[in-house]
C-alpha positions in Angstrom: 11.0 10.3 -17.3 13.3 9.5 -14.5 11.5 7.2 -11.8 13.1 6.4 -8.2 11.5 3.2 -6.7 12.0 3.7 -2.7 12.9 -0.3 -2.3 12.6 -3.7 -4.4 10.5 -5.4 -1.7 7.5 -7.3 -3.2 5.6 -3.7 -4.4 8.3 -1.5 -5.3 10.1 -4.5 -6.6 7.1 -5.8 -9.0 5.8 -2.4 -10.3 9.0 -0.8 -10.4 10.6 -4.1 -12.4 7.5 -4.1 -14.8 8.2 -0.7 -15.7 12.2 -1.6 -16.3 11.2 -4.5 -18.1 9.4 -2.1 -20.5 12.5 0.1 -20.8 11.5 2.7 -18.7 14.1 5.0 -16.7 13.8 3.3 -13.6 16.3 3.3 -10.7 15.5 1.4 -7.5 16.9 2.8 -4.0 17.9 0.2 -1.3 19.7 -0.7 1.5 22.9 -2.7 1.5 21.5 -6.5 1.9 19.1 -5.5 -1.4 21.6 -4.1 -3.5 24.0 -7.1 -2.9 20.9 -9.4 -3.9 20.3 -7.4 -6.8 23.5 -7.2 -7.9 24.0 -11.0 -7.9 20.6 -12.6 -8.3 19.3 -9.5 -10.7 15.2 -9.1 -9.9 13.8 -11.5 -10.1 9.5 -11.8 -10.3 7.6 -14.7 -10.4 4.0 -14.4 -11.9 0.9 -15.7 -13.0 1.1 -12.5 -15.3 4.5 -13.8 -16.6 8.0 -14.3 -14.5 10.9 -11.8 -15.6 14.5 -11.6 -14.5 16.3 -8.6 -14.4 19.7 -8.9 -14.5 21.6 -6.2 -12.0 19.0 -3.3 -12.2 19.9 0.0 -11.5 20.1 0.3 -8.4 21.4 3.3 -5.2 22.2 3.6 -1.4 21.1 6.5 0.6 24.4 7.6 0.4 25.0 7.6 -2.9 21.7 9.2 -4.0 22.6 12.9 -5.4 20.8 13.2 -8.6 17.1 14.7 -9.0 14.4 12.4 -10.3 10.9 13.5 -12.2 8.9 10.2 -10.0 9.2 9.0 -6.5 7.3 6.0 -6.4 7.2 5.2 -2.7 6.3 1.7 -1.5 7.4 1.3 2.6 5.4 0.2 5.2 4.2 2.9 7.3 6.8 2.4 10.5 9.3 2.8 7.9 8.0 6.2 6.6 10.5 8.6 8.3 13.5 6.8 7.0 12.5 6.6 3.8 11.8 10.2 3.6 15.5 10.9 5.0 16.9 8.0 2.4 14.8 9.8 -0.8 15.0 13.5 0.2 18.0 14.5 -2.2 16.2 12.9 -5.2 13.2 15.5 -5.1 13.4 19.0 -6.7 11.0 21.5 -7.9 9.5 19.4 -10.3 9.6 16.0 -8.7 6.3 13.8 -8.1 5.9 12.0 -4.9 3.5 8.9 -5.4 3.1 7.3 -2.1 1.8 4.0 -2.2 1.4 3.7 1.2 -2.4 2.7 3.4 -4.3 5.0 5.0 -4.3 8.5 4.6 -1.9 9.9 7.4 1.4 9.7 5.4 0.1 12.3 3.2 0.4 14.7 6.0 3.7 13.8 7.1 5.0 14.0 3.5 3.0 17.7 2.8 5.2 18.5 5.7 8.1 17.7 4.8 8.2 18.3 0.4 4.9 20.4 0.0 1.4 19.4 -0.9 2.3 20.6 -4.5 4.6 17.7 -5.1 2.8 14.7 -3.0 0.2 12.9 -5.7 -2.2 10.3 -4.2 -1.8 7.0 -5.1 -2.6 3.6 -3.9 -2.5 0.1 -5.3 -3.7 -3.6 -5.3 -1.5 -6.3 -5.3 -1.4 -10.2 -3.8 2.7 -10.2 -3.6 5.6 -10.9 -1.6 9.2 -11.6 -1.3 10.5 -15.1 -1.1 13.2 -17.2 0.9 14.9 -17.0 -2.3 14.2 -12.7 -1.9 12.6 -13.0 -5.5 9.3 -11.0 -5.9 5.8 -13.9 -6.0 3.2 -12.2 -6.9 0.1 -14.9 -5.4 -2.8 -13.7 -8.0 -3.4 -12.7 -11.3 -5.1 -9.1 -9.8 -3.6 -6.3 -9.9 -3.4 -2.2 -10.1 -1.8 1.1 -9.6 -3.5 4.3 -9.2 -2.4 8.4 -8.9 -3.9 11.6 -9.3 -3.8 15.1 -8.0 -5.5 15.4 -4.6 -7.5 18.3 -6.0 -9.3 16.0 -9.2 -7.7 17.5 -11.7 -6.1 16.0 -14.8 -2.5 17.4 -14.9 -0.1 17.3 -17.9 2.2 16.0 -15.1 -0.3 13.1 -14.2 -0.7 12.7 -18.2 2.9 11.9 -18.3 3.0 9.7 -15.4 0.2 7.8 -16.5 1.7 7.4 -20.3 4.6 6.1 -19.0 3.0 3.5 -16.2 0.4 2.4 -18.5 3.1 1.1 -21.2 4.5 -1.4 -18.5 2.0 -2.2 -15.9 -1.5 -4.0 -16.4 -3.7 -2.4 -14.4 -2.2 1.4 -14.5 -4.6 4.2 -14.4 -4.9 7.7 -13.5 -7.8 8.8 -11.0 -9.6 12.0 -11.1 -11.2 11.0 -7.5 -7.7 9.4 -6.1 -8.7 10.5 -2.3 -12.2 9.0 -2.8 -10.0 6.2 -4.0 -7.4 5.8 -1.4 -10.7 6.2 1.3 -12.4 3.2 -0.4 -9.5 1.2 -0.1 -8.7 1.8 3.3 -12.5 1.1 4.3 -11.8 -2.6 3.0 -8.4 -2.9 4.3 -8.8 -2.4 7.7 -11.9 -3.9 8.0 -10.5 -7.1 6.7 -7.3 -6.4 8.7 -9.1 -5.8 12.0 -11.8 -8.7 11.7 -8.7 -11.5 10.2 -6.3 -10.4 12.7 -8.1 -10.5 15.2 -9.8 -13.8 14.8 -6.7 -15.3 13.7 -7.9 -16.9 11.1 -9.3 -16.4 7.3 -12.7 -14.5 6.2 -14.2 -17.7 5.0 -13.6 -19.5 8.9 -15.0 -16.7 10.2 -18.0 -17.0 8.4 -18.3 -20.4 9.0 -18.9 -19.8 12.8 -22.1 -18.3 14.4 -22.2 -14.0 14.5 -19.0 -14.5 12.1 -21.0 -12.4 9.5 -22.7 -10.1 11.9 -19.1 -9.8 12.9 -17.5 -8.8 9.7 -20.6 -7.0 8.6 -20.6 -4.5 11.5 -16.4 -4.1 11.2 -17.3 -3.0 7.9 -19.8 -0.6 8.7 -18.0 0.6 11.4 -14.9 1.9 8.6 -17.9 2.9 6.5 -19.4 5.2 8.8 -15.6 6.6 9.3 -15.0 7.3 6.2 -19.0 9.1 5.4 -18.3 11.4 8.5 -14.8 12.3 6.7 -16.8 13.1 3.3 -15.8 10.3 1.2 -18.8 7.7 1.9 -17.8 4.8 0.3 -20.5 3.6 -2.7 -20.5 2.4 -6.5 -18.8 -0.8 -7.7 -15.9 -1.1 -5.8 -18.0 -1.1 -2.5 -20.4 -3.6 -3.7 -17.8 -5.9 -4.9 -15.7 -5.5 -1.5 -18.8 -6.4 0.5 -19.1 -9.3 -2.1 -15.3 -10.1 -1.3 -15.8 -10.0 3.1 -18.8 -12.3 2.4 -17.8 -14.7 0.2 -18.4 -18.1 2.6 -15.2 -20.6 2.2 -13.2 -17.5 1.4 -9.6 -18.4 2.0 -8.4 -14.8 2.4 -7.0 -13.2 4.8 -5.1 -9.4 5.7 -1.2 -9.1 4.6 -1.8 -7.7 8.7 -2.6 -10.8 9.8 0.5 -12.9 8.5 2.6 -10.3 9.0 1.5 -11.2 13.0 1.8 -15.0 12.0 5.6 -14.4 10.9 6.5 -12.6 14.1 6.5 -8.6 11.8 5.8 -5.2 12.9 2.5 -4.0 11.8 0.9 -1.2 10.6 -1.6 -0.8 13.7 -1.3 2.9 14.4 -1.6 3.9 10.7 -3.9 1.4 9.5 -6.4 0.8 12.4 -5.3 3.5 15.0 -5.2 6.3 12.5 -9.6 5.5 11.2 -10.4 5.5 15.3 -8.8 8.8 15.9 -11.0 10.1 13.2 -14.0 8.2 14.3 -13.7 9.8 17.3 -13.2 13.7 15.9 -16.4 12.6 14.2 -17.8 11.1 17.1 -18.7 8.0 15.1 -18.8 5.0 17.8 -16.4 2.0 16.7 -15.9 -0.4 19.5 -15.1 -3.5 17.5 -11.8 -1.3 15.8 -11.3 -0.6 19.4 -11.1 -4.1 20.9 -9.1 -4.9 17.3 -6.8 -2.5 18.0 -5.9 -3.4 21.3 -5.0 -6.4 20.3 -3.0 -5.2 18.0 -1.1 -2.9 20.6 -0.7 -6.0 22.6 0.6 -7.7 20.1 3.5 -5.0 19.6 3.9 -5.1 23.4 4.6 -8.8 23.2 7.0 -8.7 20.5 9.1 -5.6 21.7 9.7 -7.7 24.9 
């Protein structure tokens, strides 16, 4: 199984090095500054799960990319979306699988547009990571995971495949048979942390500490909830339980990749992330003026740094 990993940043780079490490058929595409880094440095990935260095990965530039591949495993922030789609687009034929790992739930429409529903999986993942000064790959905790499926629930022989192959590199690999449930769930948590930490500037656990700082999180988290029950995937089960565990934990030092993505002056996912959930709260008519007031700051925030 041929895999194309759309960048070696800290997600593609981690899962997609895992997989080489486990002598997959992995080949990572990048721009020139990566491919340089690569080249000299190798990939390097620091873990609690156990560091690796691979030396001068295969690697390709958009330019160069004219082969087919059997997996797409796309990792890029959301703003970077279109390019990637122009950077991957000769790798995908009739039989290639598109596994975006990307938040929300909007990217799945642009990519249906552009390759077919038929050839875009779901997928999501959960991951503490990022790049160094040194550009090597941390990953900050232990946890970990990677999920796909077909949208429709079904267990495919090509999903079968996939998940053979993942599962023999990567802890944490597993195929889902209710991936958009899945995906929904995750981006209930996410932008609920991401709204209430970026907003407040500061961690879960300081928010906490202050008076309405539960209320506060608490009602950011039911206004995602509610979102996401009027879209048909009301979030329940385990993984609900252990998130609302996780946004009221009290000295909790955690915080949205969001939020220090604002600390160190980045673009943000604001439109896909936090925009994205009000535009369907409000087709649902579901009322969520704390996303609102989070979102404007968010907008304000890009305002700022565009200027």
């Amino acid at each position: 199984m041929r895999i194309l990993v759309v960048g070696a940043g800290a997600i593609g780079g981690y899962f997609g090095g895992r997989l080489l490490q486990a002598g997959r058929d992995v080949t990572f595409l990048v721009r020139p500054r990566r491919a340089q880094e690569l080249a000299s440095a190798g990939l390097v990935i620091k873990s609690p799960n156990g560091d690796a260095t691979l030396k001068n990965p295969p690697a390709v530039q958009a330019d160069k990319l004219n082969e087919k591949f059997d997996v797409v495993l796309l990792s890029c922030k959301a703003f970077d979306l279109d390019d990637a789609i122009k950077s991957f687009a000769p790798a995908v034929g009739p039989s290639t699988a598109i596994i975006p790992l990307l938040n929300g739930m909007r990217h799945l429409d642009v990519l249906d547009q552009t390759f077919g529903a038929d050839r875009v999986l779901g997928g999501l993942c959960a991951i503490a990571a990022t790049l160094n000064e040194r550009r090597e790959v941390v990953q900050l905790q232990p946890m970990q995971s990677i999920n796909y499926g077909e949208r429709d629930g079904k267990l495919s022989d090509r999903v079968k495949a996939i998940d053979e192959t993942f599962k023999s590199g990567i802890a944490g690999a597993g195929a889902s048979q209710n991936i958009l449930q899945d995906m929904w769930e995750k981006w209930v948590f996410l932008s609920s942390l991401a709204a209430s930490t970026s907003l407040m500037r500061t961690s879960v656990g300081n928010i906490l500490a202050v008076p309405g700082g539960k209320d506060f999180l608490l009602g950011m988290l039911d206004e995602t909830s509610a979102t996401a029950t009027a879209s048909g995937y009301a979030p329940g089960g385990p993984f609900f339980e252990r998130v609302k565990g996780m946004i009221t934990a009290e000295g909790s030092p955690m915080t949205a990749s969001m939020f220090r993505d604002i600390k160190a002056g980045l673009p943000v996912e604001a439109d896909h992330v936090i925009g994205d959930l009000i535009a369907r709260a409000d087709a649902a008519k579901v009322p969520v003026p704390k996303l609102r007031i989070a979102y404007t700051h968010l907008k304000a925030y890009e305002k700022q740094r565009a200027g």
